[in-house]
Each structure stands twice: as structure tokens, then as C-alpha cells.
C-alpha angles and dihedrals in degrees: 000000000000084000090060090041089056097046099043078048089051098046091045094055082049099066092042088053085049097047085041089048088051104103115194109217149130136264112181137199149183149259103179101130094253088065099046141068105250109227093171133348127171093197080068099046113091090229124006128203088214143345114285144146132183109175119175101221118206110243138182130264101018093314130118134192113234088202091195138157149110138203093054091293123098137156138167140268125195118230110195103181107317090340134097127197107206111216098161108105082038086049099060094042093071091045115085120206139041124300100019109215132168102254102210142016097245130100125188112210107193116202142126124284113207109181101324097321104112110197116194113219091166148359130232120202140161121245127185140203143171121248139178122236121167096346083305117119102213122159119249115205128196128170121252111223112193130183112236103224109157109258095347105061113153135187111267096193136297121249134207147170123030119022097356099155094061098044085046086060098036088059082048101055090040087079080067103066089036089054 
């Protein structure tokens, strides 16, 4: 009986030493042109019949990005093996103005590192769109955060203004305790 007792102790220290050694963090990547595969691009047709990219972005964790879009306007889908989550139409709901465009060629992916073993829960990226405020055209930004679920990510919300970054994180990290 003490020898059970021991071993159920053991296992269950364990477990506290594992959830203590999860480190949320961030790893982040690319998709400037010079980082990713090119599937299409129209700024390198001779002459294109209208504007277009498709770029497949390296990820974490046995995702990749599919940066794609045309008509001043792009977002970005998640492929997890064969399959592709579409997040586009979601994508440009939570993004207010006109022409939605990723901003920036940076994405954020937020996970927990244990050892060296990195493993992705969700995305943050930076969208942009033009709006009109007092007959001025300026452009308005808000970060994109996005679950990581296989084949089945969706768009958890988009933040802006003050401390973004960290509210952008914060509603990350949330799919974890609901997990």
C-alpha cells in the first residue's frame, strides 16, 4: 500500500513539475515573398490580366499560412496537412474599412514550449483597411487573432487601440483554459 501511495505521489508531482515546465510564449514567421513558397503572384507575370497572390508561409507545429489574395485586398487561411480552414470572409468582418490587407509580414503564433518542443494554440496577425474620417482616407489596423484547431481553426476576434498586443494575447491564450 505505501508503495502505491508513493508511486500515485510521484506521478502526481510529476504532472505539477510538467504544467510548471509549459512556457507560453511566442515564435513568430514570415510571409515577405523571400520566406515563403510562391504558389502565384501577378507582380511576377509579364503581363497580368489582374492583380493576385497566393504564397504558401512556413508555420509551427504542422501548420502553414496560404497568404492569398488580389484587388488590394489579402488575408490569410490556415492548412493544417490536406486541409484548409478558410478564414477569409471571417477575416474581413473583423476588419473595418475598405480594402482589408495584411499590414505586415509578420505573424505571431502563441503556444507552450516544453523543452524544445514548441506547440502553436492560436495565430496574431495585423490587418489593415481604409477608412474615411472627416473627408480624410487614413488606414485603421487591428490584429487578427485566430485558434489553431487542425483543420477546423476559426477567428476568435480582432483587437485595437491601447495595449493591443497584450489583449490580442490574453484572447489567445483564453482557448487554453477552455481546452
Amino acid at each position: 500500500m505505501k508503495k502505491i501511495l508513493f508511486t500515485l505521489s510521484c506521478l502526481a508531482l510529476c504532472s505539477i513539475s510538467n504544467t510548471f515546465a509549459q512556457k507560453l510564449t511566442s515564435f513568430y514567421s514570415s510571409t515577405a515573398p523571400k520566406h515563403v513558397a510562391i504558389l502565384e503572384d501577378s507582380a511576377l507575370e509579364k503581363n497580368p490580366e489582374i492583380d493576385h497572390l497566393r504564397h504558401l508561409c512556413p508555420g509551427y507545429g504542422g501548420y502553414e499560412l496560404i497568404h492569398h489574395g488580389g484587388d488590394l485586398r489579402s488575408a490569410i487561411d490556415i492548412k493544417f496537412g490536406k486541409t484548409v480552414s478558410n478564414l477569409t470572409a471571417d477575416t474581413f468582418k473583423n476588419t473595418i474599412g475598405a480594402f482589408p490587407h495584411k499590414a505586415n509580414d509578420v505573424v505571431e503564433w502563441r503556444g507552450t514550449l516544453i523543452g524544445d518542443n514548441f506547440t502553436p494554440h492560436a495565430i496574431i496577425y495585423r490587418m489593415a483597411a481604409s477608412v474615411e474620417i472627416q473627408g480624410k482616407q487614413i488606414t485603421k489596423t487591428v490584429l487578427v487573432v485566430v485558434a489553431l484547431n487542425k483543420g477546423k481553426s476559426i477567428i476568435l476576434g480582432a483587437v485595437s487601440g491601447k495595449n493591443e498586443g497584450t489583449k490580442a494575447r490574453s484572447l489567445a491564450d483564453a482557448i487554453l483554459r477552455k481546452r
